[in-house]
SERO-4910 file (N, C-alpha, C, O; in steps of 0.05 Angstrom, whole numbers):
BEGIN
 pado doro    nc1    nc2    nc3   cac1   cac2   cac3    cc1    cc2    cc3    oc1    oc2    oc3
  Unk    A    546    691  -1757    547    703  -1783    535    731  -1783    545    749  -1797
  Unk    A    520    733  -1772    504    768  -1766    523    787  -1757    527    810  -1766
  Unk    A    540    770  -1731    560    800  -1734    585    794  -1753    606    803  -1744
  Unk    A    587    784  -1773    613    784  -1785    609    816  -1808    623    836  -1810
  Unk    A    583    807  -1821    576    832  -1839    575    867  -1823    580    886  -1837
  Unk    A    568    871  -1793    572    887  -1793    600    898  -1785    598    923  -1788
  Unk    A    618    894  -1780    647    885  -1780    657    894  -1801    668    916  -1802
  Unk    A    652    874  -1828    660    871  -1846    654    906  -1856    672    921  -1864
  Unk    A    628    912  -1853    609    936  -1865    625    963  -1858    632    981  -1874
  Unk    A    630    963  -1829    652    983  -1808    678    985  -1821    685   1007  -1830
  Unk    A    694    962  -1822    716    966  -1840    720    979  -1861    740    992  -1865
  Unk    A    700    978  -1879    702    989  -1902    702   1021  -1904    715   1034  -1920
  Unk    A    684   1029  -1884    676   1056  -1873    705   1064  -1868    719   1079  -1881
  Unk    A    711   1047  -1844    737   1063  -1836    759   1072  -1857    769   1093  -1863
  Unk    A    761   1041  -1869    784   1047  -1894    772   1070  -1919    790   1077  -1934
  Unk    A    752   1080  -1923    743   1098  -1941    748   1115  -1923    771   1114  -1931
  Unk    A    749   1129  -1907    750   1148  -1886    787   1154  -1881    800   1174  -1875
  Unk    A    794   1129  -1886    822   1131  -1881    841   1148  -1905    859   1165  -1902
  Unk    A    830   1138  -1928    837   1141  -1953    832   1164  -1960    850   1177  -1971
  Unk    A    809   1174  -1954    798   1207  -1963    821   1228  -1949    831   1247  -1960
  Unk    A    829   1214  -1907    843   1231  -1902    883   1224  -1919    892   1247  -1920
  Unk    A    887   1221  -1921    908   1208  -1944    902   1226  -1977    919   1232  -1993
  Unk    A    889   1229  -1978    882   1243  -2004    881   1272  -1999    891   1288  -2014
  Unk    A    872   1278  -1983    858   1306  -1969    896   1319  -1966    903   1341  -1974
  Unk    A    913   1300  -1954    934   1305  -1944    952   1308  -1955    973   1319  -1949
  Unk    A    944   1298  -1974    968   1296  -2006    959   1321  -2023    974   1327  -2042
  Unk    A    939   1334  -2020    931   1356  -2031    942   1374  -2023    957   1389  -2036
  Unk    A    937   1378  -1997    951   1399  -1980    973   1410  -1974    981   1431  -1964
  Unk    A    985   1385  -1982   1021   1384  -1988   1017   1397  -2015   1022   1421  -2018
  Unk    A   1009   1381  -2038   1013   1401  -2059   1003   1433  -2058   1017   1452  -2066
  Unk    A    983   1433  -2049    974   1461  -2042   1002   1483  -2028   1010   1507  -2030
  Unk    A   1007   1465  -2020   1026   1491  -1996   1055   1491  -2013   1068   1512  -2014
  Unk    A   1066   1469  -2027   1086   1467  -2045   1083   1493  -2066   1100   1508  -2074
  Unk    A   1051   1492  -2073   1051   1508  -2103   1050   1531  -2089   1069   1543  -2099
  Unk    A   1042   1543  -2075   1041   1565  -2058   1072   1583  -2046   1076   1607  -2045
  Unk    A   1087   1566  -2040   1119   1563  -2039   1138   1566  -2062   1162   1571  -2063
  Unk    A   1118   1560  -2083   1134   1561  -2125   1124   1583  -2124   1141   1600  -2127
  Unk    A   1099   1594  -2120   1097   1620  -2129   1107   1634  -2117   1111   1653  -2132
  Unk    A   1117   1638  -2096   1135   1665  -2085   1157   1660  -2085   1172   1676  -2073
  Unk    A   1168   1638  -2097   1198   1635  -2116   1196   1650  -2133   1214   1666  -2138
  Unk    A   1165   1649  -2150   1165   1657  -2185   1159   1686  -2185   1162   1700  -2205
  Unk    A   1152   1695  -2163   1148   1724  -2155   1179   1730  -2147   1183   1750  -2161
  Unk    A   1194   1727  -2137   1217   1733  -2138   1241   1735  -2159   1257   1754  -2160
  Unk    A   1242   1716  -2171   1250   1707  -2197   1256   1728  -2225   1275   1736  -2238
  Unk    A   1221   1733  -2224   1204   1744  -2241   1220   1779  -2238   1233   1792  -2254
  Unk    A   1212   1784  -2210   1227   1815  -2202   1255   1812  -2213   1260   1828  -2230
  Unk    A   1277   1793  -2206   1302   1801  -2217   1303   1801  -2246   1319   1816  -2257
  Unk    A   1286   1784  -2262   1290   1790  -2283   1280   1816  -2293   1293   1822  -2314
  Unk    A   1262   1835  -2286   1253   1857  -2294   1278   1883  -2289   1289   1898  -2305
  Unk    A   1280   1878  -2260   1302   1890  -2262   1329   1891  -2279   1341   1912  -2284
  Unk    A   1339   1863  -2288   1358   1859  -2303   1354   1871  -2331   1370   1883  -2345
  Unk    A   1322   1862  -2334   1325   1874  -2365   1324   1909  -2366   1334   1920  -2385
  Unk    A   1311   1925  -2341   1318   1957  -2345   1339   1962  -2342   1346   1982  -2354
  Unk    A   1354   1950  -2330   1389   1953  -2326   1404   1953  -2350   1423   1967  -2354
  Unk    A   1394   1936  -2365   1407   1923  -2394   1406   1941  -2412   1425   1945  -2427
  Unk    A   1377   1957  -2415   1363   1982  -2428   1378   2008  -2427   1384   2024  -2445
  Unk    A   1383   2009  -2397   1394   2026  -2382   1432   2033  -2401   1444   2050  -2415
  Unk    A   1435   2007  -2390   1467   2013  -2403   1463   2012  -2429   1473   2032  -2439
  Unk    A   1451   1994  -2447   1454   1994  -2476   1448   2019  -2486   1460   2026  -2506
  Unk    A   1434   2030  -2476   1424   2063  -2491   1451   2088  -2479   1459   2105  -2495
  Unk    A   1457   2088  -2466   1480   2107  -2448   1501   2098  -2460   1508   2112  -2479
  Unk    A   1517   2074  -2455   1539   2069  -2466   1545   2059  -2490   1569   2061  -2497
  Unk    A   1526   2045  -2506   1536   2039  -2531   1526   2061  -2553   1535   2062  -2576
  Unk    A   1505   2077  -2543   1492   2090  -2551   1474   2086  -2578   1470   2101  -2596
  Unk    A   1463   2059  -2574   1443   2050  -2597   1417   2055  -2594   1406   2048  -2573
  Unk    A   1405   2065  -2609   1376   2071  -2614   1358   2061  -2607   1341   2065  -2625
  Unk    A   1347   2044  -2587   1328   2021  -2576   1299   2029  -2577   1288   2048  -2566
  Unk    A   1290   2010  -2594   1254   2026  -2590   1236   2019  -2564   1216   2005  -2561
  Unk    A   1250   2036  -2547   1241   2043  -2513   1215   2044  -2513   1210   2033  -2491
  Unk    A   1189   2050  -2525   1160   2058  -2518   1156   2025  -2521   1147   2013  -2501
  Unk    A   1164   2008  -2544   1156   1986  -2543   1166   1960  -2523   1156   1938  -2519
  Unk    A   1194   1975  -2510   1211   1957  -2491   1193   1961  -2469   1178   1943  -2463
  Unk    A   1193   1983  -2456   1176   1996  -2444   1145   1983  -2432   1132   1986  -2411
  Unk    A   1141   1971  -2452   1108   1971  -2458   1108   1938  -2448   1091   1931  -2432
  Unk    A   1120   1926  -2455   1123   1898  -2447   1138   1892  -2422   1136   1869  -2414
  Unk    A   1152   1909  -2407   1166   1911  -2374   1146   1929  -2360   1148   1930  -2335
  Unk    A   1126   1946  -2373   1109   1954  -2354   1073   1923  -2358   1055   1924  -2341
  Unk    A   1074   1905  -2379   1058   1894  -2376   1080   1868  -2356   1069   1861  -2334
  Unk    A   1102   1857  -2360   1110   1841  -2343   1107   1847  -2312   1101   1830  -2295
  Unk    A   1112   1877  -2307   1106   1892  -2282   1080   1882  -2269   1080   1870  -2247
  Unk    A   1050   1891  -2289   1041   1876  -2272   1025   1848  -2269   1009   1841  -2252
  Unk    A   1037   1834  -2294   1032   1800  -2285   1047   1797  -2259   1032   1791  -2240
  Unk    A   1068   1799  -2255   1081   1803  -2224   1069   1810  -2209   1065   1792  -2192
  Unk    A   1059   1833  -2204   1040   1849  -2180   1021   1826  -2176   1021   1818  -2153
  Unk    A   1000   1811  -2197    979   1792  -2185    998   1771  -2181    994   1764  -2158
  Unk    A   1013   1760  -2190   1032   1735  -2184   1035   1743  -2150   1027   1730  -2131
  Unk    A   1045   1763  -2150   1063   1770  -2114   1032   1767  -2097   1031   1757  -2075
  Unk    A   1005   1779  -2114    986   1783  -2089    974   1750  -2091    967   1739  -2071
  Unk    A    974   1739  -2111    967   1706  -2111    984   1690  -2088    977   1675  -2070
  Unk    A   1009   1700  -2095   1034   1682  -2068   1028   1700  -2039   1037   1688  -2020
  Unk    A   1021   1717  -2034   1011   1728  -2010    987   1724  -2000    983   1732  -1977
  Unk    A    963   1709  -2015    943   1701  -2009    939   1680  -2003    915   1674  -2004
  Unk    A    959   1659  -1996    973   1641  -1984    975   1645  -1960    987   1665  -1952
  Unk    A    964   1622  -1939    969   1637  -1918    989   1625  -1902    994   1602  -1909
  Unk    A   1005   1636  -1880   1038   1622  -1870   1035   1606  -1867   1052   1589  -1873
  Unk    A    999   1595  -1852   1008   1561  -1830   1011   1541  -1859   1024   1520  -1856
  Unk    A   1000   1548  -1886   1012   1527  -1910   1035   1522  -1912   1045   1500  -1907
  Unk    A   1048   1544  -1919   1079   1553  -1933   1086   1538  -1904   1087   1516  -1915
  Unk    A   1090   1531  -1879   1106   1534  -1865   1103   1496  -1850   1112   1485  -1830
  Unk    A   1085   1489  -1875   1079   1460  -1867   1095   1447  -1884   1090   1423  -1886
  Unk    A   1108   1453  -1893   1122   1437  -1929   1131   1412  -1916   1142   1395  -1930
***
């Protein structure tokens, strides 16, 4: 009966030990997933900026309507740089994550 409890005591260890790495592992996968969304959303994010100065671009030249540009302006230079920290957030990621998916 003396050695059943330490046995019993070891097991438990192990399986808590087992579990933590299982948890630890499942993080890390999410970690490197979300790390992989953001330099989707940094990409994303750029074509739409571009799309919308393009849109600016032609609507003022060719249809020739009056657009209030300082305020268009003012919200594609603040989208500009939520992007810039978005791009340096997904670059501060480092490859061996991204490249474990």
């Amino acid at each position: 009966m003396l050695h059943a409890r330490p046995a019993a005591a070891s097991r438990k260890v192990i399986l808590s030990i087992l579990k933590f790495e299982v948890k630890f592992t499942a993080m890390h996968r999410i970690t490197s997933i979300g790390c992989v969304n953001l330099g989707h959303l940094f990409w994303l994010r750029s074509l739409a900026i571009i799309g919308q100065l393009v849109t600016i671009a032609v609507v003022q030249a060719f249809y020739g309507a009056h657009l209030p540009l300082a305020a268009m302006l003012t919200i594609i230079v603040l989208e500009v740089l939520f992007n810039a920290l978005n791009g340096y957030a997904s670059h501060a990621c480092s490859p061996k994550r991204t490249l474990n998916c």
